[in-house]
C-alpha positions as CSV (number, residue, x, y, z in Angstrom):
1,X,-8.5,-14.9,1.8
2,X,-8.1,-17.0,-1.6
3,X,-8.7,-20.1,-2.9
4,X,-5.7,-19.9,-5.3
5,X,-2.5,-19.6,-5.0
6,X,-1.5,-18.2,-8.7
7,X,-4.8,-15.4,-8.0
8,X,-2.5,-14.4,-5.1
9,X,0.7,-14.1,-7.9
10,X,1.4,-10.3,-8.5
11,X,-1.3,-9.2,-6.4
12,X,-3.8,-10.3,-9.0
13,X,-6.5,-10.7,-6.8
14,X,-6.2,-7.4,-4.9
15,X,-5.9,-5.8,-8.4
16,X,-9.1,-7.2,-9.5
17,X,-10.7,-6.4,-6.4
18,X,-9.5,-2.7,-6.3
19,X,-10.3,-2.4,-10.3
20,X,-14.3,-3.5,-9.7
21,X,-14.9,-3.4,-6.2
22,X,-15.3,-7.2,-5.5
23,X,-16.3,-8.4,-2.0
24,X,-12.8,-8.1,-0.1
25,X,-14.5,-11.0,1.9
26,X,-15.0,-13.5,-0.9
27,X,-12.3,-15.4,-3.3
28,X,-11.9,-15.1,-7.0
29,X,-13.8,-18.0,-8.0
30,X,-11.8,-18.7,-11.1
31,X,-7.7,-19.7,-11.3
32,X,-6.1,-16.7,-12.9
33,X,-4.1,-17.5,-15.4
34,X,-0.1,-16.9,-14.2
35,X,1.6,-14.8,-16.7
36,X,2.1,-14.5,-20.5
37,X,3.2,-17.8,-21.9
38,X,4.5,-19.6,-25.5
39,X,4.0,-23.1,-23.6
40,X,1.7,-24.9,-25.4
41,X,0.7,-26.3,-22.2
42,X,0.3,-23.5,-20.8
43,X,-2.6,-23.5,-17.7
44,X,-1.5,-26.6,-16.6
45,X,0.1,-26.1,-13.0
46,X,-3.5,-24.2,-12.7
47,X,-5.1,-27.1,-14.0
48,X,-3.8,-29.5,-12.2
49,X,-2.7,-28.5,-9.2
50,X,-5.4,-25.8,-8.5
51,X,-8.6,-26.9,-7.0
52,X,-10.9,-24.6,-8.8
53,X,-13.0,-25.5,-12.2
54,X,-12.9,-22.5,-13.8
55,X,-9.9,-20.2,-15.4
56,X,-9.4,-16.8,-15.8
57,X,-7.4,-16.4,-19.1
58,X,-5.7,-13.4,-21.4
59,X,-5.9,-14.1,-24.8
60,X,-7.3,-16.5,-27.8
61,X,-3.6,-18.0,-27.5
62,X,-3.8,-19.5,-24.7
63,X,-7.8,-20.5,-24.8
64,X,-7.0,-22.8,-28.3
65,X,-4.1,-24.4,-26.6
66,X,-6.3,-25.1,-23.1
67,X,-8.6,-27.1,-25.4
68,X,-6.6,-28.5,-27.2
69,X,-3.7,-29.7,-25.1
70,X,-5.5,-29.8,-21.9
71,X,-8.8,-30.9,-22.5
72,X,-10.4,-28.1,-20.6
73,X,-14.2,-27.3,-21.7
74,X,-14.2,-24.0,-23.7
75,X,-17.7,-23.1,-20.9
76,X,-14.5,-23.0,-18.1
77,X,-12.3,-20.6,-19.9
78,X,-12.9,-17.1,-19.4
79,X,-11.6,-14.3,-22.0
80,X,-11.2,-12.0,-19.5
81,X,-7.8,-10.3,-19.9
82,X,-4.8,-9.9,-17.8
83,X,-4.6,-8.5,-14.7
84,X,-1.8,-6.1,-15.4
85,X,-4.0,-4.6,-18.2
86,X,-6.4,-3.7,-15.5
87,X,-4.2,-2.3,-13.5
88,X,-3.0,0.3,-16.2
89,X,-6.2,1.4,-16.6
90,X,-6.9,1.5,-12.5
91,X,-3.5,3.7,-12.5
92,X,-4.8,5.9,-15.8
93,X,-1.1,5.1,-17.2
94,X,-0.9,6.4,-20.7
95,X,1.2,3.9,-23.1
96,X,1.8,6.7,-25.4
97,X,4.6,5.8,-27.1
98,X,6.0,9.7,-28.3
99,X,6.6,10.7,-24.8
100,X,10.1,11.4,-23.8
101,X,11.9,7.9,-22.2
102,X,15.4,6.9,-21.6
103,X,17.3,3.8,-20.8
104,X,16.6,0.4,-20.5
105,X,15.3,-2.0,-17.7
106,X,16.2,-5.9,-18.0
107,X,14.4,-9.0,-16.9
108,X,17.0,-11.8,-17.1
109,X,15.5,-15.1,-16.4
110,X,15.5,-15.9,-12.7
111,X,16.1,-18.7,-10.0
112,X,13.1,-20.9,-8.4
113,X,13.3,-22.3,-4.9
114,X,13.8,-25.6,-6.4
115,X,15.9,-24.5,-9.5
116,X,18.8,-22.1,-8.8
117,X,21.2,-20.2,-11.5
118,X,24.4,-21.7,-11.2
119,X,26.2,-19.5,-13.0
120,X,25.4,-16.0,-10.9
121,X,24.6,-14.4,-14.5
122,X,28.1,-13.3,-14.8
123,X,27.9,-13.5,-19.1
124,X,24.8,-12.4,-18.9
125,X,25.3,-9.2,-16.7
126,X,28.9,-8.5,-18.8
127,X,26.9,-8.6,-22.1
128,X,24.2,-6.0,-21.2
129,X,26.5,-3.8,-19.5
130,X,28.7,-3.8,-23.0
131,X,25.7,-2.8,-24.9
132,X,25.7,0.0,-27.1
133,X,25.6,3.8,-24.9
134,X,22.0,4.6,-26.6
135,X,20.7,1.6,-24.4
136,X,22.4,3.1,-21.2
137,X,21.5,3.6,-18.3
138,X,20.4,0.4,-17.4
139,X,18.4,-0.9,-14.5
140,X,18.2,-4.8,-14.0
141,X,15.2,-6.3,-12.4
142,X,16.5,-9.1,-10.3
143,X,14.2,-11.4,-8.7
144,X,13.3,-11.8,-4.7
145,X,14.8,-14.8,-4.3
146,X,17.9,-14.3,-6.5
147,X,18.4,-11.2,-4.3
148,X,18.2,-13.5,-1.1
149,X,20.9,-15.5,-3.2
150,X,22.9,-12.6,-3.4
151,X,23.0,-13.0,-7.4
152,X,22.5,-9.6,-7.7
153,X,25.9,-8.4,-7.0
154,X,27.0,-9.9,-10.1
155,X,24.9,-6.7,-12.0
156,X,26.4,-4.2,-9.1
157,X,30.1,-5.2,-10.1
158,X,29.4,-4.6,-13.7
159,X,27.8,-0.9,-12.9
160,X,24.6,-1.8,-13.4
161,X,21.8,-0.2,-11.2
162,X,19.3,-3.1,-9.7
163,X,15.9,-3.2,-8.3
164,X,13.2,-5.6,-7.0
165,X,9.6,-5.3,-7.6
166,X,8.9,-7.5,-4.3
167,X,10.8,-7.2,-1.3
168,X,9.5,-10.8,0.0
169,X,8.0,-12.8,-3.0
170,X,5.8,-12.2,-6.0
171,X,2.7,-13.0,-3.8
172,X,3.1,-9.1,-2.3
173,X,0.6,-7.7,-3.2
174,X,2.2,-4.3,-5.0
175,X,4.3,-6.4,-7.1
176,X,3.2,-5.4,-10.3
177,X,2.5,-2.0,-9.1
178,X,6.1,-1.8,-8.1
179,X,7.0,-3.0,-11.6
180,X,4.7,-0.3,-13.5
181,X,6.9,2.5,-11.1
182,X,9.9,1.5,-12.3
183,X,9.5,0.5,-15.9
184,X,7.2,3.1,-17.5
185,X,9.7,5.9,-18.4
186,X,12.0,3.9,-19.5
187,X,12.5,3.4,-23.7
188,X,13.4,0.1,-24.0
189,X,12.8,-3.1,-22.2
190,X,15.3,-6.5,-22.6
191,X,15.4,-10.0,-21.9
192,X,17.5,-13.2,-22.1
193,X,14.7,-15.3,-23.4
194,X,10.8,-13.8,-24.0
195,X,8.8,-13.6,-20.9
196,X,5.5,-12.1,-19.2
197,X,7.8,-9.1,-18.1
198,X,8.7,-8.3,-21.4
199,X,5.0,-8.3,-22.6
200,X,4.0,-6.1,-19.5
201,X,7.0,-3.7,-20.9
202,X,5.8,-4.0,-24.2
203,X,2.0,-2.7,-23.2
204,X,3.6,0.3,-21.1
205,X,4.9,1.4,-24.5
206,X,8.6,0.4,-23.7
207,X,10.5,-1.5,-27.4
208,X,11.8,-4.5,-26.6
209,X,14.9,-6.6,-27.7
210,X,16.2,-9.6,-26.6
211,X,19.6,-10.6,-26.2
212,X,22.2,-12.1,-23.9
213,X,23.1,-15.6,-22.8
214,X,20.7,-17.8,-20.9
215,X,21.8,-19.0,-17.6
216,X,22.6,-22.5,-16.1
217,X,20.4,-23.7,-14.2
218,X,20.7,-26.9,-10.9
219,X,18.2,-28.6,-12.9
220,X,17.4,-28.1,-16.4
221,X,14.6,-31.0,-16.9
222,X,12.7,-28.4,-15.1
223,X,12.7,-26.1,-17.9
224,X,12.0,-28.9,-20.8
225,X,9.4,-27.8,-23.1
226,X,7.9,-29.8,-25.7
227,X,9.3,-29.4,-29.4
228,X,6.2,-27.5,-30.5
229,X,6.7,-25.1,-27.7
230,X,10.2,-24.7,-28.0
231,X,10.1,-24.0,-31.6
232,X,7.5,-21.4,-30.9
233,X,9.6,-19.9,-27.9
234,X,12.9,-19.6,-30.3
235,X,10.7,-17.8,-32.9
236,X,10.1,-15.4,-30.8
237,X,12.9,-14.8,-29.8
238,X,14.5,-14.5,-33.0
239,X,11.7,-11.8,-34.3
240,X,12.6,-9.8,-31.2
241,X,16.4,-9.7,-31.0
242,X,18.3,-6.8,-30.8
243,X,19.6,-8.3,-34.3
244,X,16.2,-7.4,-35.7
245,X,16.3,-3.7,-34.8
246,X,15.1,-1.3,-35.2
247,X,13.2,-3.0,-38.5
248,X,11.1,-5.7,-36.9
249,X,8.7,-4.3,-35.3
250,X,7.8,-0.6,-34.7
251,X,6.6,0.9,-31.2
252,X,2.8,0.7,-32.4
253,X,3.3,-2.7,-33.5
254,X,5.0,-4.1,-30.5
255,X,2.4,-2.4,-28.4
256,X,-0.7,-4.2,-30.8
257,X,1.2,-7.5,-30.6
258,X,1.0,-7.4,-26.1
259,X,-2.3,-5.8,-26.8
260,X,-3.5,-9.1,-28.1
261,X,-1.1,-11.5,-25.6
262,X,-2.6,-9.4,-22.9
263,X,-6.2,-9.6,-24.1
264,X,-6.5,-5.9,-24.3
265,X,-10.0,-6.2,-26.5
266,X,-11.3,-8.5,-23.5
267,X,-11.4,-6.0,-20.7
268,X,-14.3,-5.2,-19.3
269,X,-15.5,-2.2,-17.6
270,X,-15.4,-2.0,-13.8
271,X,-18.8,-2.8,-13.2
272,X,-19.7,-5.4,-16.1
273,X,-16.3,-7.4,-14.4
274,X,-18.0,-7.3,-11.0
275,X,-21.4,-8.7,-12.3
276,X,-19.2,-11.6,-14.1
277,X,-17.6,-12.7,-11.0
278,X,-20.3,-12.0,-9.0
279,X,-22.6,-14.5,-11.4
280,X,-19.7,-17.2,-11.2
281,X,-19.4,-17.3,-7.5
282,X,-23.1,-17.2,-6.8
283,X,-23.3,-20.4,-8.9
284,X,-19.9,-22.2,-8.0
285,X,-21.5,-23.2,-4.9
286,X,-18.4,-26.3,-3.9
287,X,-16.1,-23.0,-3.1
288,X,-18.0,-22.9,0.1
289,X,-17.2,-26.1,1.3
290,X,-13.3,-25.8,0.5
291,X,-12.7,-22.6,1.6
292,X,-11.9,-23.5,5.1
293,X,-9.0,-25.5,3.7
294,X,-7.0,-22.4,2.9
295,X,-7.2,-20.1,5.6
296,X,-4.8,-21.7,7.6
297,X,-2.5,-21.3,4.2
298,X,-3.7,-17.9,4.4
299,X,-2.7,-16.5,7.5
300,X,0.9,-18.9,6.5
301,X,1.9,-16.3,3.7
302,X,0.0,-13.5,5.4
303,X,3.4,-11.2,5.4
304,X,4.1,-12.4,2.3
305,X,1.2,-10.4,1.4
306,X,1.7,-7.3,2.4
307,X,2.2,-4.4,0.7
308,X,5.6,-2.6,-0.1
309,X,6.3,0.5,-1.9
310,X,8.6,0.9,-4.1
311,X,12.4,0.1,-3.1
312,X,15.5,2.2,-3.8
313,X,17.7,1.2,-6.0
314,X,20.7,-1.0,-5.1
315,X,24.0,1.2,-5.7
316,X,27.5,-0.6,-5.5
317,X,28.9,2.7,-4.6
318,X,28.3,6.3,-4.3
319,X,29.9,10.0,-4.7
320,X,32.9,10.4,-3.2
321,X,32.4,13.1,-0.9
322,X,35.3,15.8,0.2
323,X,32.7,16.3,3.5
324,X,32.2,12.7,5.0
325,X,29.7,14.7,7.4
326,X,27.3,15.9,4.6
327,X,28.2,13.2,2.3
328,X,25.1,10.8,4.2
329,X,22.5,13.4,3.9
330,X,22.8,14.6,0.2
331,X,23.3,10.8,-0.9
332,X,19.9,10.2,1.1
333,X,18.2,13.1,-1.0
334,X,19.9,12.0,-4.0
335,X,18.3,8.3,-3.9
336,X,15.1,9.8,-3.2
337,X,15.4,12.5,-6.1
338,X,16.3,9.0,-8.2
339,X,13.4,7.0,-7.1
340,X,11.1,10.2,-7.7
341,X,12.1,11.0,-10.9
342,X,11.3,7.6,-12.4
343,X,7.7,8.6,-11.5
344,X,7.5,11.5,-14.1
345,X,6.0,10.7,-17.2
346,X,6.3,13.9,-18.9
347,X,9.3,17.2,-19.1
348,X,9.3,20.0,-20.3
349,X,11.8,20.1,-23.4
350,X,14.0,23.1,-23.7
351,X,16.1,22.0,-26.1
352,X,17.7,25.7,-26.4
353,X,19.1,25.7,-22.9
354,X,22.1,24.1,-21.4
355,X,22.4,23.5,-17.6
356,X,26.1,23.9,-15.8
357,X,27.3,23.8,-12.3
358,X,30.5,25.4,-12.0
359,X,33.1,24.2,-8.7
360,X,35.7,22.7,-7.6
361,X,34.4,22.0,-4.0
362,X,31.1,19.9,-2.7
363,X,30.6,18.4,-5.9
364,X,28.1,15.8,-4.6
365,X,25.9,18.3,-3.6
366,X,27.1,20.2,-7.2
367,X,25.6,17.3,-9.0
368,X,22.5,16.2,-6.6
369,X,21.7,20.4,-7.6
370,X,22.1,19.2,-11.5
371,X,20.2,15.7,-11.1
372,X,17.3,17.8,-9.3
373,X,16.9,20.3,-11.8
374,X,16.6,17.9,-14.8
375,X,13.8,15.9,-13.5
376,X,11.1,17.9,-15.0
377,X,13.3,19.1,-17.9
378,X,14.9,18.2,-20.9
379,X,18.0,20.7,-21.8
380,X,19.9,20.6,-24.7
381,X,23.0,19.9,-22.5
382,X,23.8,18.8,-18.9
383,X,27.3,20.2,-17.7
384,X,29.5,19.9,-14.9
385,X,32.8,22.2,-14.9
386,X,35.5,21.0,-12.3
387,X,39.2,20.8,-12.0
388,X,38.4,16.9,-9.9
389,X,38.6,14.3,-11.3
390,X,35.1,11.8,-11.6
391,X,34.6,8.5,-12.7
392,X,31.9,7.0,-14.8
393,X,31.2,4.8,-12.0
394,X,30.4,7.5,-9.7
395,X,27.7,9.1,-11.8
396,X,26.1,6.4,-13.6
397,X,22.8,7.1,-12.4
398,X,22.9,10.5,-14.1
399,X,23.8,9.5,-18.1
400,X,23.0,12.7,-19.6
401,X,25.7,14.7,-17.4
402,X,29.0,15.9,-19.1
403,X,32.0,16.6,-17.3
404,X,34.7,19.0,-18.1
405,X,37.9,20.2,-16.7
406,X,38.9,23.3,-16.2
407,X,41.3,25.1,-14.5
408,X,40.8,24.9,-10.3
409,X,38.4,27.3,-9.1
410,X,40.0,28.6,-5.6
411,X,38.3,32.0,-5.5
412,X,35.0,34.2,-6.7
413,X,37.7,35.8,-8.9
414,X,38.5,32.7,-10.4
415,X,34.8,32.0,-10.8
416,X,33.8,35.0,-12.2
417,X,37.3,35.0,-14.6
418,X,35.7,31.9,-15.5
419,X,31.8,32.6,-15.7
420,X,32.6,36.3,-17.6
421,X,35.4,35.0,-19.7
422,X,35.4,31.4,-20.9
423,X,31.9,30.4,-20.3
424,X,30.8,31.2,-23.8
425,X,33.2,29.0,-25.5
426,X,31.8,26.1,-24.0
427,X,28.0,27.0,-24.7
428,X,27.1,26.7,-28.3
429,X,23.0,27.3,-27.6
430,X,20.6,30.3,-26.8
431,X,20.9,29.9,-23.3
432,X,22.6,29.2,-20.2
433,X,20.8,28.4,-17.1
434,X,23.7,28.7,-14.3
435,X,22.8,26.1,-10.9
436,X,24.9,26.1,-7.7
437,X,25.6,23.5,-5.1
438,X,23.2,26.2,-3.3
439,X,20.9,27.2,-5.7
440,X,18.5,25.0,-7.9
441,X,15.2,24.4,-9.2
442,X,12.5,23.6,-6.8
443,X,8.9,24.1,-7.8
444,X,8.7,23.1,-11.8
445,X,5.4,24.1,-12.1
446,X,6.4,28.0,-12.2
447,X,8.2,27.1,-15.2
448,X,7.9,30.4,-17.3
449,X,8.3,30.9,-21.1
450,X,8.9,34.4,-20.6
451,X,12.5,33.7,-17.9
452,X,14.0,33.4,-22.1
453,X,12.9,36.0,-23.3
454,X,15.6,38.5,-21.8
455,X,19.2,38.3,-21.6
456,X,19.5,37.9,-17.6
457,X,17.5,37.0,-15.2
458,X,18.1,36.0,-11.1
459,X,16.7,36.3,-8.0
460,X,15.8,40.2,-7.0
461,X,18.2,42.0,-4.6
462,X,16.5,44.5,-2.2
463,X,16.9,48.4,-2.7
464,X,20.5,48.5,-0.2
465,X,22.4,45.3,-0.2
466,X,24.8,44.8,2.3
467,X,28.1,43.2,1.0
468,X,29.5,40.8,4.0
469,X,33.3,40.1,4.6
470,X,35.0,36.6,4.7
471,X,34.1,37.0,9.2
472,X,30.6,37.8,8.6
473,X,31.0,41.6,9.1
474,X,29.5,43.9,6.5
475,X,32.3,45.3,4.3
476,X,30.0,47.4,2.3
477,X,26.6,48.7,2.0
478,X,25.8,49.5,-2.0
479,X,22.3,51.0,-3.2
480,X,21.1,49.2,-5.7
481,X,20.1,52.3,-7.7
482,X,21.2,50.4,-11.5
483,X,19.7,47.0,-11.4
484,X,18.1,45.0,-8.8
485,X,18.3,41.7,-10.9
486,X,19.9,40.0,-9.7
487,X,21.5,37.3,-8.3
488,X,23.6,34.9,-10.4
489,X,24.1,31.4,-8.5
490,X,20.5,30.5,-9.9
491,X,20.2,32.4,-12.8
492,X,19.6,32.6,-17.0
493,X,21.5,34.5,-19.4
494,X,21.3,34.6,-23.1
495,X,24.2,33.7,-25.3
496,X,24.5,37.2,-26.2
497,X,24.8,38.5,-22.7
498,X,27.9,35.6,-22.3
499,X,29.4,37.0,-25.6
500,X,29.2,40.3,-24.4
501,X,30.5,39.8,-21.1
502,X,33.6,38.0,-22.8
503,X,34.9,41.1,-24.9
504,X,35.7,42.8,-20.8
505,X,39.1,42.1,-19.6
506,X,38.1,40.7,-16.1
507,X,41.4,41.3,-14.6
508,X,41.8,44.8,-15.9
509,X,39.1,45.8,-13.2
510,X,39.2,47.5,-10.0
511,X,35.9,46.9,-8.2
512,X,35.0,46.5,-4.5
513,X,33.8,43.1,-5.7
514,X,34.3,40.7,-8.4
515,X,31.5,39.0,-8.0
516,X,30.5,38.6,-12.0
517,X,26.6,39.2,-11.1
518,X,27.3,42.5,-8.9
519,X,29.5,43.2,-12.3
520,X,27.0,42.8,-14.8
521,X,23.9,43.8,-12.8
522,X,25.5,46.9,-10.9
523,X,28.7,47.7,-11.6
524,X,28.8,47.7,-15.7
525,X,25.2,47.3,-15.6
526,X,25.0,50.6,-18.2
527,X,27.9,49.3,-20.6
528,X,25.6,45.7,-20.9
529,X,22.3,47.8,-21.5
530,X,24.6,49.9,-24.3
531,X,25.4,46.4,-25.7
532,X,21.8,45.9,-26.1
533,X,21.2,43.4,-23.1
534,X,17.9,43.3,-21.6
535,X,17.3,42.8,-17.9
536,X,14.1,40.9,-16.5
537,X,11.6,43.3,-14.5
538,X,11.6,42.5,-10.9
539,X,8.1,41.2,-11.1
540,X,9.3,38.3,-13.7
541,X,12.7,38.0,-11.5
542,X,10.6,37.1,-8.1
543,X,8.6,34.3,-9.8
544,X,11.9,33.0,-11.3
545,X,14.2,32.7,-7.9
546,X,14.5,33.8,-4.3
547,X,17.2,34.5,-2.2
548,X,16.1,36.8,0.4
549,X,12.9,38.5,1.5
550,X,12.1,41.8,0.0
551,X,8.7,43.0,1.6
552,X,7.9,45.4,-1.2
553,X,8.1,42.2,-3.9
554,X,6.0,39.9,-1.8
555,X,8.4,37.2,-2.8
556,X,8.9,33.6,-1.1
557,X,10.3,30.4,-1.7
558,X,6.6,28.5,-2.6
559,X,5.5,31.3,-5.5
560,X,9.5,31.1,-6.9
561,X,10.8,28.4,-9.4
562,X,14.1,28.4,-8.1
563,X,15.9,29.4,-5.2
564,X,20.0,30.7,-4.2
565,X,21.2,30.7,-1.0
566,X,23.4,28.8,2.1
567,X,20.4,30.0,4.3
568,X,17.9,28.8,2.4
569,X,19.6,25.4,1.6
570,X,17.8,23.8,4.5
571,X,14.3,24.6,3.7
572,X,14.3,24.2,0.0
573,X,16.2,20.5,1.1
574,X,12.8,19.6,3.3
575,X,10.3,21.0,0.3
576,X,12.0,18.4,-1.9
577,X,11.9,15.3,0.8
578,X,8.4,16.2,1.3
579,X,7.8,16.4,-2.8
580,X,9.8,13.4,-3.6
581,X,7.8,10.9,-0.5
């Protein structure tokens, strides 16, 4: 229970309570401060409206204008910081500003119960969605009760993705926690007009510009600021438009400049906050005798309250799927591979590797296999070969992924013709990791340096494998007496294994198979080593992917980066649902 209405705003109070262990059975005794403001009366709605004597504040900026404008004694100000400041350091975020970050997440300006956008943003949401591709992709931040307005379909039609930070009101009480999960890997942060949002951005290490009309609003006297303030406002938002970059201000700078808004240099430790507040409320003794007031408020906005994880993203549409059946379940693990991936703070760079896919069929799953195996890293290039046709709209959650046509692929001839043949010509880097709709990375953390350092690598084949017709009869039973690695649905080869394999004339072959890894790993596997292509041992091949169990390797899916397989599709798709929630 509270005595404040603005302590319950953003889950302040549970923050504070949670960041020094506070007595979850007593009230803040001071009025936090709402947000970051340029209001020069800024603090009055806690002022006047609030029935407590004493206000937590962020920063000197708003202290000077309390006393001034306000009247308030400097002894009932308290330089505490914000909120949100504590919260970073209760979540140990780093707002290291080097670490790799894409896109851009907006914060128009938003509806009030008593003041509604008119307009339904529609310049606004055009306007950001023209911005320059460097900006892209970028995820709008619409407000609870513009969503309940259905505003936010005006950012869907212009293929913009949009989230919430509250599912019910800003008084829930993972609001800002929410906001942090969403906002921290992303590199820029925009506005229509300056705002706490952007200052929150701004301290996660995210560069902010503003830009884009302001919206109309049912009553505008609401919004009147004084000429002082206004001139302040405008000043700011003038040194922060996108006009002024990149020059303004640099990353460090912007980050110093919400350092002070936020009163960064006013934290206090854990336990020195709880003695503070502890002091206070032990001498505020009139909160006792207006505390009963509230609780029927209390138990009023009691759901209000309560916590929600973060929410998927709102899509306008999704893949089109050739399988209607399977189309539900990989969109389901695809939104949950989205909503994970904005967690990551950190991938490993391997800027000498591209990452293709290569089908004509189940390309959903195709490029749910892609968007999976970039979360953790950063390749040089994302590629998608197919003969379909896809729209920007349909992948506009995954930026970094090129598409290019080639020829249908009907047949393993034609993919091997393909793989052997023409995949070189594409690939202008050291390396090629090769996913399937069926093979993909699942355990990033046996990442290994050493998968680069030969020419092919793939999951190990046991001693006799046991080729299978199109009934599911074996057709042939081939000792594997050349090479036992390996597999090539999840695999790496060097740029000089793809040259090398591009001087054979596919067609010219007669071979019980012509299937290109049985080709390079068995079937030619001497003429490759003659080339001077190095195969990975089977002890390195095991760790990199698994596609069946070979007793004598000790292999399994847990101790294996990767995996390949229709069999082993269902597993590896419940080790990712339980990674991802």
């Amino acid at each position: 229970m509270e005595i404040c209405n603005v302590n319950r705003f953003y889950g302040h109070s549970h923050i504070i309570k949670e960041y020094c262990g506070y007595s979850q059975k007593e009230p803040i005794p001071l009025a936090i401060h709402h947000g970051v403001s340029r209001n020069q009366l800024t603090l009055q709605h806690e002022h006047f409206s609030e029935p407590l004597f004493d206000y937590w504040i962020f920063s000197d900026y708003i202290k000077s204008n309390a006393i001034k404008h306000l009247g308030i004694s400097a002894d009932s100000l308290h330089l505490l910081g914000s909120p949100f400041a504590y919260l970073t350091r209760l979540l140990k975020i780093d707002e290291n500003t080097n670490q790799e970050r894409h896109g851009t997440i907006a914060f128009p300006e938003h509806s009030l119960p008593s003041n509604v956008i008119t307009d339904k943003y529609k310049k606004y949401a055009e306007e950001i969605a023209a911005l320059p591709s460097k900006y892209h992709p970028i995820t709008v931040s619409v407000h609870p009760h513009d969503i309940k307005l259905n505003h936010h379909r005006t950012f869907l039609d212009c293929g913009l993705e949009v989230i919430t930070c509250g599912d019910s009101s800003p008084f829930q009480i993972n609001y800002l926690h929410n906001f942090i999960h969403f906002s921290k890997n992303k590199k820029y942060v925009t506005a229509n007009s300056w705002s706490s949002a952007c200052c929150y951005c701004m301290y996660l290490g995210l560069k902010l510009f503003i830009t884009g009309s302001k919206p109309t609003y049912s009553n505008m006297k609401e919004y009147e600021m004084d000429d002082t303030s206004q001139r302040e406002l405008q000043n700011i938002c003038n040194q922060f438009s996108i006009d002024a970059l990149p020059g303004f201000m640099s990353n460090d700078e912007q980050l110093k400049f919400a350092q002070q808004n936020l009163g960064h240099d006013h934290l206090l430790p854990p336990g020195a906050l709880l003695e503070y507040l502890n002091e206070i409320r032990s001498s505020r003794l009139y909160i006792d005798t207006i505390k009963p007031i509230f609780e029927i408020h209390s138990k009023h906005i009691a759901n209000q309250m309560k916590p929600s994880g973060p929410m998927l993203p709102l899509i306008s549409d999704s893949i089109v799927s050739p399988n209607p059946q399977k189309s539900s379940f990989i969109q389901q693990l695809l939104d949950k591979a989205i909503l994970y991936s904005k967690r990551i703070d950190s991938m490993t760079q391997l800027p000498n590797v591209s990452m293709v896919c290569i089908s004509s069929i189940n390309l959903p799953a195709c490029i749910r296999a892609l968007y999976i195996s970039q979360i953790h890293f950063c390749y040089k290039e994302i590629i998608l070969f197919t003969s379909e046709d896809i729209t920007d709209d349909q992948i506009k959650f995954f930026p970094n992924l090129k598409i290019t046509k080639i020829p249908p692929i009907n047949s393993t001839a034609d993919y091997s013709r393909f793989v052997m043949s023409e995949l070189a010509d594409h690939i202008d880097n050291d390396h090629c990791l090769i996913i399937q709709e069926d093979g993909f990375i699942l355990n990033e953390s046996n990442w290994n340096i050493a998968f680069l350092e030969q020419d092919y690598i793939g999951a190990p084949w046991p001693e006799v494998l046991e080729l299978m017709n199109n009934d599911g009869s074996i057709g042939q039973i081939m000792k594997m007496d050349k090479s036992r690695v390996g597999n090539g649905g999840f695999s790496i080869r060097s740029r000089k294994l793809m040259e090398a394999s591009a001087l054979l004339d596919i067609d010219s072959l007669r071979l019980p198979t012509m299937s290109e890894d049985l080709i390079i790993c068995h079937f030619l596997h001497d003429w490759f080593v003659s080339q001077g292509i190095t195969f990975a041992t089977l002890d390195l091949a095991r760790t990199f992917s698994y596609e069946s169990n070979i007793p004598d390797l000790k292999n399994n899916m847990e101790t294996s980066f990767g995996f390949h397989g229709k069999h082993n599709k269902q597993i590896a798709e419940s080790h990712l649902e339980a990674k991802f929630f």
